[in-house]
Gaussian input, Z-matrix of N, CA and C with variables (Angstrom, degrees):
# hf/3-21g

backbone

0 1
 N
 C     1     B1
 C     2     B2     1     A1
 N     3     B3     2     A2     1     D1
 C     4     B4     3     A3     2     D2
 C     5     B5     4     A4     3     D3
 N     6     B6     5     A5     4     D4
 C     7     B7     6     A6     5     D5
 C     8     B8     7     A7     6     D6
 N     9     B9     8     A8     7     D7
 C    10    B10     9     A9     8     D8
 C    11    B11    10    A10     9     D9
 N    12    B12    11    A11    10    D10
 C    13    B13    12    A12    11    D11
 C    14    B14    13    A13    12    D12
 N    15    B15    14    A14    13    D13
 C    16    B16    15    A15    14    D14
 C    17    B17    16    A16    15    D15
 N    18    B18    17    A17    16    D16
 C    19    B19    18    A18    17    D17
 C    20    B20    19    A19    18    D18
 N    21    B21    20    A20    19    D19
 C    22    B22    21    A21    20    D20
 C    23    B23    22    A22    21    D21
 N    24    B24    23    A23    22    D22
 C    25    B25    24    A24    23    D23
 C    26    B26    25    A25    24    D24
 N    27    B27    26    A26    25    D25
 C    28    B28    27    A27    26    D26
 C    29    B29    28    A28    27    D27
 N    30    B30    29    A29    28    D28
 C    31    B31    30    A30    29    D29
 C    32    B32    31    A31    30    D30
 N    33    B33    32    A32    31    D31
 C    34    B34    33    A33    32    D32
 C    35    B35    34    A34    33    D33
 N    36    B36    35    A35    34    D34
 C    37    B37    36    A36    35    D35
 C    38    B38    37    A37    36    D36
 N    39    B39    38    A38    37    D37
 C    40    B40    39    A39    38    D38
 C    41    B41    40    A40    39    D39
 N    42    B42    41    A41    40    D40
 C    43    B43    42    A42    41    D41
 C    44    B44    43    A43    42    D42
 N    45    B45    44    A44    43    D43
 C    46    B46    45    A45    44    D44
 C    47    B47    46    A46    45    D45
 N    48    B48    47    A47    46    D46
 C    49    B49    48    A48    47    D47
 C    50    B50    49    A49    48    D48
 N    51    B51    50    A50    49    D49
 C    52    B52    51    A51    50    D50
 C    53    B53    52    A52    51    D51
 N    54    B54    53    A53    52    D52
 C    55    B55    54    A54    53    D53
 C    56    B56    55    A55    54    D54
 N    57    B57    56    A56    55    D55
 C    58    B58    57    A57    56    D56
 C    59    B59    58    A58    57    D57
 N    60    B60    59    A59    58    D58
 C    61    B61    60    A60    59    D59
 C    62    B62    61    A61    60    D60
 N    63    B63    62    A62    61    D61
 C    64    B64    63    A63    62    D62
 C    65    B65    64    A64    63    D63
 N    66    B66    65    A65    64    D64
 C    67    B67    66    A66    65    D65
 C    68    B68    67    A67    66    D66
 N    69    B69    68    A68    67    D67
 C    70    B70    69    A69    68    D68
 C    71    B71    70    A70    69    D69
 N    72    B72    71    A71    70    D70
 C    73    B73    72    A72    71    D71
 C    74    B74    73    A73    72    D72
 N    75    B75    74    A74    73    D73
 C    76    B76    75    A75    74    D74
 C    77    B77    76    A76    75    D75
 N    78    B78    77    A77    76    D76
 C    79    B79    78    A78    77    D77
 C    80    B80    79    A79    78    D78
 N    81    B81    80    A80    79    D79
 C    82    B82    81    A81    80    D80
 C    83    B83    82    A82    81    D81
 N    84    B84    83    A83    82    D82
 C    85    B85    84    A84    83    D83
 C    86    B86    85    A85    84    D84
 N    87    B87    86    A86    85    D85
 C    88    B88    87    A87    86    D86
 C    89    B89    88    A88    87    D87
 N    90    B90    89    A89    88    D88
 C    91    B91    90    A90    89    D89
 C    92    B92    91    A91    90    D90
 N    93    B93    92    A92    91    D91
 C    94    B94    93    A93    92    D92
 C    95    B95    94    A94    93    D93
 N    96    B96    95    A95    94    D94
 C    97    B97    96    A96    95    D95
 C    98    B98    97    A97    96    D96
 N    99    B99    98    A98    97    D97
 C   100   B100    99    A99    98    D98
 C   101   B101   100   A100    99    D99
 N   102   B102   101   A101   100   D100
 C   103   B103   102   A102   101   D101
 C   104   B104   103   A103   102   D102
 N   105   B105   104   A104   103   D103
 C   106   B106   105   A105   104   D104
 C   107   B107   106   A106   105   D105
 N   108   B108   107   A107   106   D106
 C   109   B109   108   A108   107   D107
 C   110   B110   109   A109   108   D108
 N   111   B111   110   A110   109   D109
 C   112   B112   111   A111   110   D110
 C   113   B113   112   A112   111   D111
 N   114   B114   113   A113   112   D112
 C   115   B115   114   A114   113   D113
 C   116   B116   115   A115   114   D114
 N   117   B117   116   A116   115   D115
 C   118   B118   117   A117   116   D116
 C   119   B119   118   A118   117   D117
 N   120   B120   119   A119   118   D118
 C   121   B121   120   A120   119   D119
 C   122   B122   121   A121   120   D120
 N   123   B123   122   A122   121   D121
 C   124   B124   123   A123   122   D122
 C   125   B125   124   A124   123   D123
 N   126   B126   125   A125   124   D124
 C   127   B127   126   A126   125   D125
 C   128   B128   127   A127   126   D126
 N   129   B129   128   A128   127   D127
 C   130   B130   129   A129   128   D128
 C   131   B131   130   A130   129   D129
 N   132   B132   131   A131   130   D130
 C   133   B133   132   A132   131   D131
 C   134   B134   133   A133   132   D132
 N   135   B135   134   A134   133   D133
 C   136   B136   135   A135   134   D134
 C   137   B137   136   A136   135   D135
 N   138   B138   137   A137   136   D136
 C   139   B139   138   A138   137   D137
 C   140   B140   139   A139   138   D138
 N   141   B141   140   A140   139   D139
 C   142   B142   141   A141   140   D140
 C   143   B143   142   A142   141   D141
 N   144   B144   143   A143   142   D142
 C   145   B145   144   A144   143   D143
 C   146   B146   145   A145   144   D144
 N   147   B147   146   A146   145   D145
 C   148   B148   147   A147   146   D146
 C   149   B149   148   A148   147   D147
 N   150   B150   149   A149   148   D148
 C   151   B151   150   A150   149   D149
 C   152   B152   151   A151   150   D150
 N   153   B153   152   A152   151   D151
 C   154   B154   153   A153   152   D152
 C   155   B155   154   A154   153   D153
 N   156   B156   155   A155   154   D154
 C   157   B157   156   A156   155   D155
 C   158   B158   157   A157   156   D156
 N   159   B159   158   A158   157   D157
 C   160   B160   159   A159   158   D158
 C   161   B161   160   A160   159   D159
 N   162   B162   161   A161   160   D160
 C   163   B163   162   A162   161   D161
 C   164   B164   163   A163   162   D162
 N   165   B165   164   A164   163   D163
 C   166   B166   165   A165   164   D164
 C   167   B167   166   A166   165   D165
 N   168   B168   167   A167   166   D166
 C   169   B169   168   A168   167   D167
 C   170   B170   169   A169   168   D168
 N   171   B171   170   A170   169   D169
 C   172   B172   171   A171   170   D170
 C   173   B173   172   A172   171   D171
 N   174   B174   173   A173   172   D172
 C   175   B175   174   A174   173   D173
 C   176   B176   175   A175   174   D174
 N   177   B177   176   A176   175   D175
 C   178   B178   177   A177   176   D176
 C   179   B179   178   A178   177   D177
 N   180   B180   179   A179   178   D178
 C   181   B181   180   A180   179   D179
 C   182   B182   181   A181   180   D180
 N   183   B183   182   A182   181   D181
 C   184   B184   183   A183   182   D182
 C   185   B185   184   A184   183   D183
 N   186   B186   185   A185   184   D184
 C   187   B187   186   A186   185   D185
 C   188   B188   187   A187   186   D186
 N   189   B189   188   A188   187   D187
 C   190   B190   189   A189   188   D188
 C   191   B191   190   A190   189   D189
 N   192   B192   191   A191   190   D190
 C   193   B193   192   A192   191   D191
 C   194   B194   193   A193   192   D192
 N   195   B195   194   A194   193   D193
 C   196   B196   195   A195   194   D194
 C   197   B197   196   A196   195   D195
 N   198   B198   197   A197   196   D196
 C   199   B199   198   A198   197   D197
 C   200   B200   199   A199   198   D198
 N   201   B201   200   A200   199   D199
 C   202   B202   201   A201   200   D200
 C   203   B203   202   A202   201   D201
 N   204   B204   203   A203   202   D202
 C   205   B205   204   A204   203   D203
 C   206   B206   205   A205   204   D204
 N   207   B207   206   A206   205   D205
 C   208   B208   207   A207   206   D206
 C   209   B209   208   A208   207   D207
 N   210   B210   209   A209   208   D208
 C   211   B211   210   A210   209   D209
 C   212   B212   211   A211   210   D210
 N   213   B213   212   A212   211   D211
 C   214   B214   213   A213   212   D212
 C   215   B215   214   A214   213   D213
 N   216   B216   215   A215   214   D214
 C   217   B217   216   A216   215   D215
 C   218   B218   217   A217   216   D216
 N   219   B219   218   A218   217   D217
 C   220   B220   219   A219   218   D218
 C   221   B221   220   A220   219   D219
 N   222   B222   221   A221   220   D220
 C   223   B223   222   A222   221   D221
 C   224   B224   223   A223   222   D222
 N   225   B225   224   A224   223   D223
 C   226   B226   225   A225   224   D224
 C   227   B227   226   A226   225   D225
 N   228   B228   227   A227   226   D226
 C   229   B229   228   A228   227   D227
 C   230   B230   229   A229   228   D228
 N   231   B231   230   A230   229   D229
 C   232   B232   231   A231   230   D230
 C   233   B233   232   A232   231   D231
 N   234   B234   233   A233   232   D232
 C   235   B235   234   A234   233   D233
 C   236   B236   235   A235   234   D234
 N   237   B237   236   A236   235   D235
 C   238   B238   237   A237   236   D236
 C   239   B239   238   A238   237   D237
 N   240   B240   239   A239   238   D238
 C   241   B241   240   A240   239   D239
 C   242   B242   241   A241   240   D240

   B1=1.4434
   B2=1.5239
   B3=1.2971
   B4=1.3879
   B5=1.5159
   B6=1.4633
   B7=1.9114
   B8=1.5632
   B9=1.2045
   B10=1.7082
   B11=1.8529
   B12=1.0856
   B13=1.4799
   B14=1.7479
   B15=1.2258
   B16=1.5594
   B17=1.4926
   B18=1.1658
   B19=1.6457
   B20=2.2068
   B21=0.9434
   B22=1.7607
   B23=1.5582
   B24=0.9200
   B25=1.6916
   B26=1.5287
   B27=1.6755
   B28=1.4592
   B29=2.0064
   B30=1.8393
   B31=1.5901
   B32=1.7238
   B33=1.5763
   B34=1.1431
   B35=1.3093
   B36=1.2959
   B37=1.5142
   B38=1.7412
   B39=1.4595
   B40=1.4124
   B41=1.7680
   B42=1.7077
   B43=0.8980
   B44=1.8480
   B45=1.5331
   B46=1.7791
   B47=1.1732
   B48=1.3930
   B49=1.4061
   B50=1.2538
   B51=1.1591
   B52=1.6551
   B53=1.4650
   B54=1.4762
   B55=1.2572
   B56=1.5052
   B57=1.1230
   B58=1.5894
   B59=1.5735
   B60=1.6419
   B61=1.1138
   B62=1.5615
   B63=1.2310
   B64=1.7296
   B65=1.6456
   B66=1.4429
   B67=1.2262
   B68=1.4346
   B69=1.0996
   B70=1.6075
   B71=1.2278
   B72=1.3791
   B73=1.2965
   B74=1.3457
   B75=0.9956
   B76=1.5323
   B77=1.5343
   B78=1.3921
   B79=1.8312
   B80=1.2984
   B81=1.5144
   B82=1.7820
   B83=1.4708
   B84=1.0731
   B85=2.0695
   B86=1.6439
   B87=1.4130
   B88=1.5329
   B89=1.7033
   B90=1.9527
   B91=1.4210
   B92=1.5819
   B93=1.2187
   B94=1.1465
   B95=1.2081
   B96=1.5248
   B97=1.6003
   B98=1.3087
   B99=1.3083
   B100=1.8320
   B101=1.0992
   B102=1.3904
   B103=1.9435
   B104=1.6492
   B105=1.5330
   B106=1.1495
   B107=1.3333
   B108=1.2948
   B109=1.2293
   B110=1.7837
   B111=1.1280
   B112=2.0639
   B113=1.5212
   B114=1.5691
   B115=1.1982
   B116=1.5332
   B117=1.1533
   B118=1.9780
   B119=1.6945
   B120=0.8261
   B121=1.9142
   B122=1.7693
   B123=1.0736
   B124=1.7768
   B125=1.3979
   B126=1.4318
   B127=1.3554
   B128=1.3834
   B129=1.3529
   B130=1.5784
   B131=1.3966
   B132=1.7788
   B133=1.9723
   B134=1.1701
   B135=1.5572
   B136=1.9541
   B137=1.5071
   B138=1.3705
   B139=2.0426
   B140=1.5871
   B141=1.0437
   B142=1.8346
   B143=1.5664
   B144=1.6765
   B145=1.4894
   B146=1.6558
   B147=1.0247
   B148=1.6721
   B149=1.8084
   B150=1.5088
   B151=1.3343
   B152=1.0166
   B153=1.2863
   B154=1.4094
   B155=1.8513
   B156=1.0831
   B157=1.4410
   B158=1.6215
   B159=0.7526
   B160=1.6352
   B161=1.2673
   B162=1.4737
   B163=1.0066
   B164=1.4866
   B165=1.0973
   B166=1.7524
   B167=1.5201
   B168=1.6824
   B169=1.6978
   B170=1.6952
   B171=1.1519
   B172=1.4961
   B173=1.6224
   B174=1.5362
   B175=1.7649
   B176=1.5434
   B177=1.0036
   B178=1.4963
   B179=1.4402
   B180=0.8354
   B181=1.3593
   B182=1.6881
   B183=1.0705
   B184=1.7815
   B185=1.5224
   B186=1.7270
   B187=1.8683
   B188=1.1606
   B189=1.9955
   B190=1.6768
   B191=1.2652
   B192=1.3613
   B193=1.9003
   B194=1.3106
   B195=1.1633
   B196=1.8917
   B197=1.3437
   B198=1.4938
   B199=1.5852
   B200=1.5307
   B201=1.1456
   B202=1.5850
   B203=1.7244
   B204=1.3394
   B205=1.2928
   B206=1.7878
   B207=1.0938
   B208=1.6862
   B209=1.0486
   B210=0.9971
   B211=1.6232
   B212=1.7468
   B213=1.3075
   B214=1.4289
   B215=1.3788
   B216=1.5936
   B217=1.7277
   B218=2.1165
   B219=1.2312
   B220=1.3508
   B221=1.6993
   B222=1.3479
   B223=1.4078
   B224=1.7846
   B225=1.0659
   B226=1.8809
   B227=1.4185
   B228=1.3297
   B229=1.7055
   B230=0.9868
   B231=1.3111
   B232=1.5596
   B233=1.1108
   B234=1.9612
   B235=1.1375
   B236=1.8252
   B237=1.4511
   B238=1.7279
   B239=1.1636
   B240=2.0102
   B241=1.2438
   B242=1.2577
   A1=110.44
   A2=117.81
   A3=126.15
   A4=124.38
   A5=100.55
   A6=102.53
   A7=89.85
   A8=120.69
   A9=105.09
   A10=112.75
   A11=106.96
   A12=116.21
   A13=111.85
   A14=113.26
   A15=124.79
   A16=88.91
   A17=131.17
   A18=110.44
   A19=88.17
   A20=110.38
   A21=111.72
   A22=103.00
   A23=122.57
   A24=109.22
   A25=123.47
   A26=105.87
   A27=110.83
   A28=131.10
   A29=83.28
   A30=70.95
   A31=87.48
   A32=136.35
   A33=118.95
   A34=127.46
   A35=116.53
   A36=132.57
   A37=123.35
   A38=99.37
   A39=104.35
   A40=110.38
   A41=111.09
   A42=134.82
   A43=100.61
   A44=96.27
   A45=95.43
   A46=93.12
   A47=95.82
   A48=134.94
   A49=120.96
   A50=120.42
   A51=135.14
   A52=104.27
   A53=136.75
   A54=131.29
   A55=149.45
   A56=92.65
   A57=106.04
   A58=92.42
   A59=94.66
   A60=103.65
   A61=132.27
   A62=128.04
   A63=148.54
   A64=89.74
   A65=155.74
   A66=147.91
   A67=106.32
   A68=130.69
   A69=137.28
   A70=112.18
   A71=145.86
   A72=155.59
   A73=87.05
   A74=165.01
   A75=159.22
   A76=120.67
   A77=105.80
   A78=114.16
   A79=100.45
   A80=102.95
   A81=115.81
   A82=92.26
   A83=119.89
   A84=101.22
   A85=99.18
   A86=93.49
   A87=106.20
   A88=114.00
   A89=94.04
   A90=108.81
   A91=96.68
   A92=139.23
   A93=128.11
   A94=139.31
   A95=117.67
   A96=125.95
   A97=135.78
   A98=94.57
   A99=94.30
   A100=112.21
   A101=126.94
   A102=114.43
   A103=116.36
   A104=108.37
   A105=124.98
   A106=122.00
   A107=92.52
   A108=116.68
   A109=117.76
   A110=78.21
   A111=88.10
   A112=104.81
   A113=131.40
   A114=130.19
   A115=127.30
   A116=102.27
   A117=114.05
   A118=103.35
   A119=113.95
   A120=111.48
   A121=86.77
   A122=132.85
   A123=115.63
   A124=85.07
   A125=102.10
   A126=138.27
   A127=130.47
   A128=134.56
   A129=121.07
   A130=103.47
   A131=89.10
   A132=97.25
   A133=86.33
   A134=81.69
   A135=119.25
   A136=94.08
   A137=112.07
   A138=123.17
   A139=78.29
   A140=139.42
   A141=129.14
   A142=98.19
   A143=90.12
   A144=90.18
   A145=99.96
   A146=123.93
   A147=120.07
   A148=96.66
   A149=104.25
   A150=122.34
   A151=131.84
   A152=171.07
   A153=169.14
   A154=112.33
   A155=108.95
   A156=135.85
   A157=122.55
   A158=131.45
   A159=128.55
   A160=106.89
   A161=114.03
   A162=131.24
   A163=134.67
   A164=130.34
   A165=128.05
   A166=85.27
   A167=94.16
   A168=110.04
   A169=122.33
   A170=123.58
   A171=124.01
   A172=100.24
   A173=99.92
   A174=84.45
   A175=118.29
   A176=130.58
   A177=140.11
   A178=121.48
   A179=146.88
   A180=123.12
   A181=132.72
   A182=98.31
   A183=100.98
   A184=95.21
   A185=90.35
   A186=94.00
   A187=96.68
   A188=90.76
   A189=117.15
   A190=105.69
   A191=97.74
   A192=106.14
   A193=111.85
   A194=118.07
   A195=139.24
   A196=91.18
   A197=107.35
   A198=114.38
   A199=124.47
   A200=128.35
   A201=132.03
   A202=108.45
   A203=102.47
   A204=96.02
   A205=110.96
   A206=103.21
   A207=97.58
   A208=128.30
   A209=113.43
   A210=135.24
   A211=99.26
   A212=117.76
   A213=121.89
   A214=128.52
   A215=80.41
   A216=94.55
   A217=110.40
   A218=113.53
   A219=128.84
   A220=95.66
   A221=130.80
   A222=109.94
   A223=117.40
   A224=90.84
   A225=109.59
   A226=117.25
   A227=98.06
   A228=102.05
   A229=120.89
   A230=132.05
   A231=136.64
   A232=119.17
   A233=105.56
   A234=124.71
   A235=114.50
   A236=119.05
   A237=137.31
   A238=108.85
   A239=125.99
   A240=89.70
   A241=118.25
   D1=-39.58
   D2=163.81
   D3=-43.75
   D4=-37.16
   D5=-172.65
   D6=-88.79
   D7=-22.93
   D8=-173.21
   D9=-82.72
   D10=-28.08
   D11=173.35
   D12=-63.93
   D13=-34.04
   D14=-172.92
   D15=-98.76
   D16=-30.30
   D17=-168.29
   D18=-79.76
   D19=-55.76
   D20=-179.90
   D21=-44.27
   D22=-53.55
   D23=-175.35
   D24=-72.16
   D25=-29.99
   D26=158.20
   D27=-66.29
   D28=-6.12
   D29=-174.49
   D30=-111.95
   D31=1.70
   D32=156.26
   D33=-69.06
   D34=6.74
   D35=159.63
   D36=-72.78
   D37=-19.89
   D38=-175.80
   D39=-101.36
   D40=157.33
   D41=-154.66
   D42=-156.32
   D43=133.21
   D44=179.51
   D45=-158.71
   D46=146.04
   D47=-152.44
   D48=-132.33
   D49=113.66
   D50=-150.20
   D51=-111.07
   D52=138.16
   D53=-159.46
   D54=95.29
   D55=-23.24
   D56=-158.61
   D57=-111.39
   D58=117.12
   D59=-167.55
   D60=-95.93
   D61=151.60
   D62=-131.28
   D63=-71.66
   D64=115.73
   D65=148.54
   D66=-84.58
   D67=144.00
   D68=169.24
   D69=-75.62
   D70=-41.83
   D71=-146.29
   D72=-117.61
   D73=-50.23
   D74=-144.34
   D75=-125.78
   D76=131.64
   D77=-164.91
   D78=-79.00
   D79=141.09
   D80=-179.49
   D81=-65.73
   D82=-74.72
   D83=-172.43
   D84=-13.61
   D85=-77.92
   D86=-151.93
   D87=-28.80
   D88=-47.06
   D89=-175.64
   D90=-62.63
   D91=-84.46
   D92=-169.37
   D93=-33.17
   D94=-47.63
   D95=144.23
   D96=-31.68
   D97=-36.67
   D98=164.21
   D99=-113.51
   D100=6.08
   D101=140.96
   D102=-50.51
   D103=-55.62
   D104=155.72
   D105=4.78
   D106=-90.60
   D107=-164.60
   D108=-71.50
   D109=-34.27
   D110=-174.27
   D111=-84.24
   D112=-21.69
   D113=-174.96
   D114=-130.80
   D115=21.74
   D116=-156.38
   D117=-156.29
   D118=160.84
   D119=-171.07
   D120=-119.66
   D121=19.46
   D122=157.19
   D123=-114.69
   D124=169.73
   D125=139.15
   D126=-103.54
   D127=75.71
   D128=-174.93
   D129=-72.69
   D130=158.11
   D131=165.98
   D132=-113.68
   D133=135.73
   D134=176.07
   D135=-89.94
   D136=126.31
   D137=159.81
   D138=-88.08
   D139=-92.70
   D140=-148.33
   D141=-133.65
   D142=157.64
   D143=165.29
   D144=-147.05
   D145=164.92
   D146=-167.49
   D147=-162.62
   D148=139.28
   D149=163.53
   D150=-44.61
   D151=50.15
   D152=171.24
   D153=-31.85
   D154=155.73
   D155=-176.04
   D156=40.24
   D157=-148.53
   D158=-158.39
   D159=-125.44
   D160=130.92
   D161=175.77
   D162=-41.61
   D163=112.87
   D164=-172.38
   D165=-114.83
   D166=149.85
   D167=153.36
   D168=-70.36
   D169=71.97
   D170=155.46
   D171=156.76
   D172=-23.12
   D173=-179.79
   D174=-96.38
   D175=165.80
   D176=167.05
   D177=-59.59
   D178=105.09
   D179=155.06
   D180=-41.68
   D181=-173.20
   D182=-170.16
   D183=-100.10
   D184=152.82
   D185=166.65
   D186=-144.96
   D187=139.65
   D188=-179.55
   D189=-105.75
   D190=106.61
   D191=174.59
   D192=-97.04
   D193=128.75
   D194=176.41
   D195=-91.02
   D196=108.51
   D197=156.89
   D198=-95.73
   D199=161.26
   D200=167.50
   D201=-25.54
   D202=-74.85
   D203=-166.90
   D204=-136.42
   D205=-152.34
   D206=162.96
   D207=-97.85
   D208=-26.82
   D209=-174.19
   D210=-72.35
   D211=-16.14
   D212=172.78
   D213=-84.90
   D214=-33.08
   D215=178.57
   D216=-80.39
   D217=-33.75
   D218=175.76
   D219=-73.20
   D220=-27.56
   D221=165.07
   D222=-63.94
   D223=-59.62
   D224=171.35
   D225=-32.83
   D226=-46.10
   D227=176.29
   D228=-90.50
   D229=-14.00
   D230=142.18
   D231=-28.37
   D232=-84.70
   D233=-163.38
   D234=-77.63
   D235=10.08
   D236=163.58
   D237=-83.36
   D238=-26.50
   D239=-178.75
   D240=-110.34

């Protein structure tokens, strides 16, 4: 019951993001951080972010960003809509 209580609060840290599309030369943090910044009134700090699901020819995949806390991620989703 212990690992399930810590696994739920670690995944209210996460946030994914549909759209934003795959560059080869350029880091998803990086890319997302300066979506951030140029179009949204927070700035979160990203600890990791990683690709999710399988590759199609033309669409993006998904990205799961691990933020600081929750209270970071409930800013984000504020200031997105």
């Amino acid at each position: 019951m212990h690992l399930t209580v810590h696994d739920l609060n670690r995944r209210k840290c996460n946030v994914i993001v549909s759209g934003l599309p795959e560059v080869d030369d350029a880091d998803d943090t990086e890319l997302f951080t300066s979506i951030c910044e140029n179009h949204l009134s927070c700035k979160p700090v990203v600890l990791k972010c990683r690709r999710i699901g399988k590759k199609f020819a033309g669409k993006p995949r998904r990205l799961l960003i691990h933020l600081r806390n929750e209270s970071a991620v409930q800013d984000l989703i504020k200031s997105a809509r």
